[in-house]
Backbone bond lengths (Angstrom), bond angles and torsions (degrees), N, CA, C in turn:
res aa  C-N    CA-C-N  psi(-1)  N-CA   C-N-CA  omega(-1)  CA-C   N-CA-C  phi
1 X - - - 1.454 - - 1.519 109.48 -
2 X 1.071 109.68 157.03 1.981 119.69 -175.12 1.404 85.12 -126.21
3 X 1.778 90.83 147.37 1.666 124.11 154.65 1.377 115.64 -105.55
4 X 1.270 120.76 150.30 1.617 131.76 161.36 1.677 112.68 -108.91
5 X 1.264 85.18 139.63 1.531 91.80 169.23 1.131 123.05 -168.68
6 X 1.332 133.54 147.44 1.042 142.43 -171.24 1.640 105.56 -71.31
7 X 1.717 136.50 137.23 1.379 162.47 -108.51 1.533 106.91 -176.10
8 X 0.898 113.69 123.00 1.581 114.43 148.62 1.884 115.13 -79.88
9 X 1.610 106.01 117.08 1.016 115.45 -148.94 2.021 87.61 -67.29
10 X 0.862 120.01 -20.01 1.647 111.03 -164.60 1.622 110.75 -93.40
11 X 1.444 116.59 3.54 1.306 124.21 168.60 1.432 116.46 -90.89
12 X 1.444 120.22 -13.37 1.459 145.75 179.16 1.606 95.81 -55.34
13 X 1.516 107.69 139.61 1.248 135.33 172.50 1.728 98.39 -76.63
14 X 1.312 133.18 105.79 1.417 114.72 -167.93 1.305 102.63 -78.61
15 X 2.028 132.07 -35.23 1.322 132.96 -166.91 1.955 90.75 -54.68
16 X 1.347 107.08 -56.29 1.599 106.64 -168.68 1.907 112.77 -61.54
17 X 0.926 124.84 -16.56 1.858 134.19 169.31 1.479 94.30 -80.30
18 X 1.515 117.15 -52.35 1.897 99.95 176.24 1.354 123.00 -70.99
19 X 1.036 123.41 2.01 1.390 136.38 -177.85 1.689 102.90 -94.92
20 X 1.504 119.81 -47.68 1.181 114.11 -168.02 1.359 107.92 -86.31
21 X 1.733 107.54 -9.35 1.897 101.12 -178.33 1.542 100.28 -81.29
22 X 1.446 113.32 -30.79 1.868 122.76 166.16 1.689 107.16 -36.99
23 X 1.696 101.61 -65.15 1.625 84.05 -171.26 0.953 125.74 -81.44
24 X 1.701 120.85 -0.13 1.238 112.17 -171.03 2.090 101.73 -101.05
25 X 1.455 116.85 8.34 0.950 114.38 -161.29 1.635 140.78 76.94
26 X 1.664 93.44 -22.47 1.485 88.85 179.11 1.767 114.90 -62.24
27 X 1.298 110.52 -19.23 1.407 105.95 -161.66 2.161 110.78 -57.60
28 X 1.140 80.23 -7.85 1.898 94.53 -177.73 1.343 94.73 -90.48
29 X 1.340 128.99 22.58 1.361 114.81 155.78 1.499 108.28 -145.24
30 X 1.356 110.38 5.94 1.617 113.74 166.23 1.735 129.66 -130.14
31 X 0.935 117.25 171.64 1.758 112.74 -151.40 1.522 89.34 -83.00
32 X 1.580 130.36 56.29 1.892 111.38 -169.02 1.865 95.24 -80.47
33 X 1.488 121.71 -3.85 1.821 104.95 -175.51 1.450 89.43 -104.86
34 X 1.470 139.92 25.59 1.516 124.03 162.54 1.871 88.37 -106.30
35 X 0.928 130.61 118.36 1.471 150.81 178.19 1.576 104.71 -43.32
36 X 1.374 102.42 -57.83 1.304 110.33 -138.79 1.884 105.08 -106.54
37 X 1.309 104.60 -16.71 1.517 119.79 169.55 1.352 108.05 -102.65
38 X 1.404 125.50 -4.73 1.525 113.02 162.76 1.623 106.83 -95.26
39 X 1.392 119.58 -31.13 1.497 124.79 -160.66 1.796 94.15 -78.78
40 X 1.456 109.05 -13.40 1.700 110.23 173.67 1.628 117.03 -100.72
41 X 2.085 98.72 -2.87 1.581 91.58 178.96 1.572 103.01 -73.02
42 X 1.915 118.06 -37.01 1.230 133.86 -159.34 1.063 116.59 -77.27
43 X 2.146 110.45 -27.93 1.554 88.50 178.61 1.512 101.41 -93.61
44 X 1.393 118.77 2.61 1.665 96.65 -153.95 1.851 84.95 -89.60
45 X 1.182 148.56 -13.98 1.125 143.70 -171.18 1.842 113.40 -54.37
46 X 1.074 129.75 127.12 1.770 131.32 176.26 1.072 101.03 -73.63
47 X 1.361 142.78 -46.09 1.352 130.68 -157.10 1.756 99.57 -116.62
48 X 1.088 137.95 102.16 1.485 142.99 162.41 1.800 99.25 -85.76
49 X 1.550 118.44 136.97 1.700 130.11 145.04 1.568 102.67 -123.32
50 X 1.067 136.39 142.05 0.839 155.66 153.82 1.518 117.50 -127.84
51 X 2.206 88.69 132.06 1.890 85.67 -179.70 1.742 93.43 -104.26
52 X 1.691 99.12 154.03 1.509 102.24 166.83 1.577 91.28 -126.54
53 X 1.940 96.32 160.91 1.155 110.14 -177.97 1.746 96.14 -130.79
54 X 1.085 127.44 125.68 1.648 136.06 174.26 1.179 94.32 67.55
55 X 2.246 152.93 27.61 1.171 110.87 -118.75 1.609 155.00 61.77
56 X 1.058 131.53 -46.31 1.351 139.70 134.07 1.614 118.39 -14.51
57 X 1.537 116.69 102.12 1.496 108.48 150.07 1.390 144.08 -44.91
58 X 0.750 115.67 85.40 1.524 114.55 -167.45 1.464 138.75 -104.81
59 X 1.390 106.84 -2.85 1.287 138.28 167.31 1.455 136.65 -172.19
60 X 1.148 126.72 154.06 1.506 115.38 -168.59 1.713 105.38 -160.18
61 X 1.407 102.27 128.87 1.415 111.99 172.64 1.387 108.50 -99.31
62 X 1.348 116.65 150.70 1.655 96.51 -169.64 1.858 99.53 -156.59
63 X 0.957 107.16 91.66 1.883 117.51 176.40 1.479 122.92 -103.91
64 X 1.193 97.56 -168.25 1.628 120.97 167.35 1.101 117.90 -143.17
65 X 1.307 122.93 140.75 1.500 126.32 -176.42 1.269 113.14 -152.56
66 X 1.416 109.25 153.41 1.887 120.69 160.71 1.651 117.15 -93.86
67 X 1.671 97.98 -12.90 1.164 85.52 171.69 1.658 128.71 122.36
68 X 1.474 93.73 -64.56 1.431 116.91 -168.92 1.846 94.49 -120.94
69 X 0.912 122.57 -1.70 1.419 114.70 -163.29 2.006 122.04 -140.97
70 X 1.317 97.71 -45.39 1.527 98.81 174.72 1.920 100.69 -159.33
71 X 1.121 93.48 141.17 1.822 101.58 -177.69 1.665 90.95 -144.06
72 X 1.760 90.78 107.65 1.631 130.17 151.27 1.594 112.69 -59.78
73 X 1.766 110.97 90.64 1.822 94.62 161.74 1.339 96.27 -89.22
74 X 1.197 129.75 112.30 1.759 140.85 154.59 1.830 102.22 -69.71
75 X 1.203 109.59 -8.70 1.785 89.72 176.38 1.767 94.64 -169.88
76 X 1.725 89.67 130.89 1.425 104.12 173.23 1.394 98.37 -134.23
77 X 1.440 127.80 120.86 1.233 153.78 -163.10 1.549 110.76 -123.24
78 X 1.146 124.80 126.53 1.608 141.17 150.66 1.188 135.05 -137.00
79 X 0.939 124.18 101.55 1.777 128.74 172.83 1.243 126.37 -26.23
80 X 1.400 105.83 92.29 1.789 106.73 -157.68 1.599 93.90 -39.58
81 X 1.494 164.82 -49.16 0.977 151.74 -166.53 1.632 109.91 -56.60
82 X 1.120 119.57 4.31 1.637 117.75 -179.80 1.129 113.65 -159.42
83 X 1.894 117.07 29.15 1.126 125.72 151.03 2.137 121.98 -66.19
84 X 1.140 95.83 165.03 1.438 94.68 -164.07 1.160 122.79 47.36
85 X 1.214 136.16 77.41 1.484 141.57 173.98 1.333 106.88 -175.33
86 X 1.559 115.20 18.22 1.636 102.87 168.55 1.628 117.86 109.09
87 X 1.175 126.04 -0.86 1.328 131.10 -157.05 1.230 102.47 -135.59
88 X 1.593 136.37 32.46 1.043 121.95 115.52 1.864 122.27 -116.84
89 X 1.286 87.35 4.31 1.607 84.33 154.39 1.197 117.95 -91.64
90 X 1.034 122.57 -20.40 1.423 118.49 -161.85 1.855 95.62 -82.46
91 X 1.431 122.93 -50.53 1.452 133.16 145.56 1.816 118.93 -3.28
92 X 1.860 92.35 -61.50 1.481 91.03 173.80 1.317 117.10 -78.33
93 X 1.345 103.35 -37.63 2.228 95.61 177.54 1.401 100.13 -55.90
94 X 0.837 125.14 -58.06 1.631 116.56 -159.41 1.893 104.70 -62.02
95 X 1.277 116.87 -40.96 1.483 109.93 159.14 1.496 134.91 -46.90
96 X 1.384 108.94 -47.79 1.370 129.38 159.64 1.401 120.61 -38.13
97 X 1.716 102.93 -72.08 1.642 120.34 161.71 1.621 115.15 -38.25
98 X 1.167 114.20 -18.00 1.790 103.34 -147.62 1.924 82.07 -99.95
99 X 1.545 121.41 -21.09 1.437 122.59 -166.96 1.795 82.76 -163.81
100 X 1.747 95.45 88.10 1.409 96.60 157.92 0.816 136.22 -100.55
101 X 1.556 131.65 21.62 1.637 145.57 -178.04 1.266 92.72 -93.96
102 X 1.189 131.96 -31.02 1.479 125.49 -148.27 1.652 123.45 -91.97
103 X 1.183 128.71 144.23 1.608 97.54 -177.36 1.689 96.41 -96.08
104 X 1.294 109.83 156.85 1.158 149.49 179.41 2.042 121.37 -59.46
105 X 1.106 130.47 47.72 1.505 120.64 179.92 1.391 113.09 -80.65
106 X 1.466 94.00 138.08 1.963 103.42 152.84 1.663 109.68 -150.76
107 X 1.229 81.13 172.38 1.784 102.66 171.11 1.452 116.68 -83.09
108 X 0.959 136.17 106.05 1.717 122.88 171.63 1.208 100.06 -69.68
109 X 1.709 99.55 144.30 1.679 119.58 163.73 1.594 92.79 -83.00
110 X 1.161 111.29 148.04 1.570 123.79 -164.36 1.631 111.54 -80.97
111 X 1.408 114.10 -6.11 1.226 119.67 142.08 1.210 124.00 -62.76
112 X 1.596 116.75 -46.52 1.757 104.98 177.00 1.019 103.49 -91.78
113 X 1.570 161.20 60.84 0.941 156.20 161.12 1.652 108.49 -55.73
114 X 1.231 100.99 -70.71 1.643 107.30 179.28 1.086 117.31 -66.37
115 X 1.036 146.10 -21.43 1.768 153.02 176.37 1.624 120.77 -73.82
116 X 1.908 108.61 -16.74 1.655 114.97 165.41 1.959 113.27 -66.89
117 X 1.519 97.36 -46.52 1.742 99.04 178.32 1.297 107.35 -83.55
118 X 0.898 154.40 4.32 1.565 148.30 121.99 1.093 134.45 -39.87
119 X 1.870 121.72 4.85 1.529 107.07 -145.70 1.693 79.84 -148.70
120 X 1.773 116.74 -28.47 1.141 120.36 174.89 1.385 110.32 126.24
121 X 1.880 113.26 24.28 1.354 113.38 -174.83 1.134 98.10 -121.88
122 X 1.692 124.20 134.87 1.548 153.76 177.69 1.368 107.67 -73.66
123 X 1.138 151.02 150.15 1.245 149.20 -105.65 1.959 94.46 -178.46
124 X 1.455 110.84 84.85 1.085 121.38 -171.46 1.351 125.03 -99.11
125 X 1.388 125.22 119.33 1.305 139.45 -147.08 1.801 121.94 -89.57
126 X 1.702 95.18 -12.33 1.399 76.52 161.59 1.551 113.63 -136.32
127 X 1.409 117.51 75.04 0.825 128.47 174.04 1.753 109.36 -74.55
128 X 1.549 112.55 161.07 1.416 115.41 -174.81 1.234 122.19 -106.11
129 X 1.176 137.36 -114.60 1.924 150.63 -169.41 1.145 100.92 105.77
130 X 1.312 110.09 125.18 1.664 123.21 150.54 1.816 83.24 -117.70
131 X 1.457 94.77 144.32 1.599 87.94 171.54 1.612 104.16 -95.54
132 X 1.428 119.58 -174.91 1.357 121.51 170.76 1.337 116.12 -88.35
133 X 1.717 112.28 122.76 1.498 117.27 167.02 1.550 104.99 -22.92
134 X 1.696 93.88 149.08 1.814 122.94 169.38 1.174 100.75 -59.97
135 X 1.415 102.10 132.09 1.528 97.95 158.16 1.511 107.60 113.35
């Protein structure tokens, strides 16, 4: 069985968060082999959940928030070995819970595309991106 809980994102082992964005695949869409711009994606985040299993990292929700108003998950992570069984919903309730005034945005990785309206999330059309200057 896994627990969730809310983390202070800057006490995080960053080698063990690049390891779990590896199995869960997300790491093919985030900078985890630049050291020093991933170890500042994890601490600079306000809201850290992380699930463990025996100990074991095994998932991690990872945002920003004000709180009362809008909560950014920029990264939802699961260890393909403990996908489907509840642990990344359970990831988002406990995010939700942690700032429940707030509504809830993310980006789908285009793998989960279909798996956000399944869960009870609306699918909003004018979302933006500027990416970040070269360099």
């Amino acid at each position: 069985m896994w627990k969730c809980e809310v983390v202070d994102g800057t006490e995080l082992d960053v080698e063990e968060v690049a390891a779990l964005y590896r199995a869960s695949t997300l790491a093919e869409r985030r900078p985890v082999e630049d050291g020093a711009r991933f170890a500042g994606m994890v601490r600079g985040a306000n809201l850290v959940i992380t699930a463990r299993a025996a100990g074991q990292l095994i998932g991690i929700a990872r945002s920003l928030t004000d709180g009362v108003y809008a909560t950014y998950l920029s990264d939802l992570a699961v260890d393909q070995a403990f996908q489907r069984q509840g642990v990344g919903r359970a990831l988002i309730q406990a995010t939700r819970d942690a700032a429940p005034q707030a509504s809830l945005v993310l980006l789908a990785a285009p793998a989960a595309v279909g798996y956000y309206p399944r869960i009870g999330f609306t699918q909003h059309n004018s979302a933006w991106v500027m990416e970040r200057a070269a360099g």
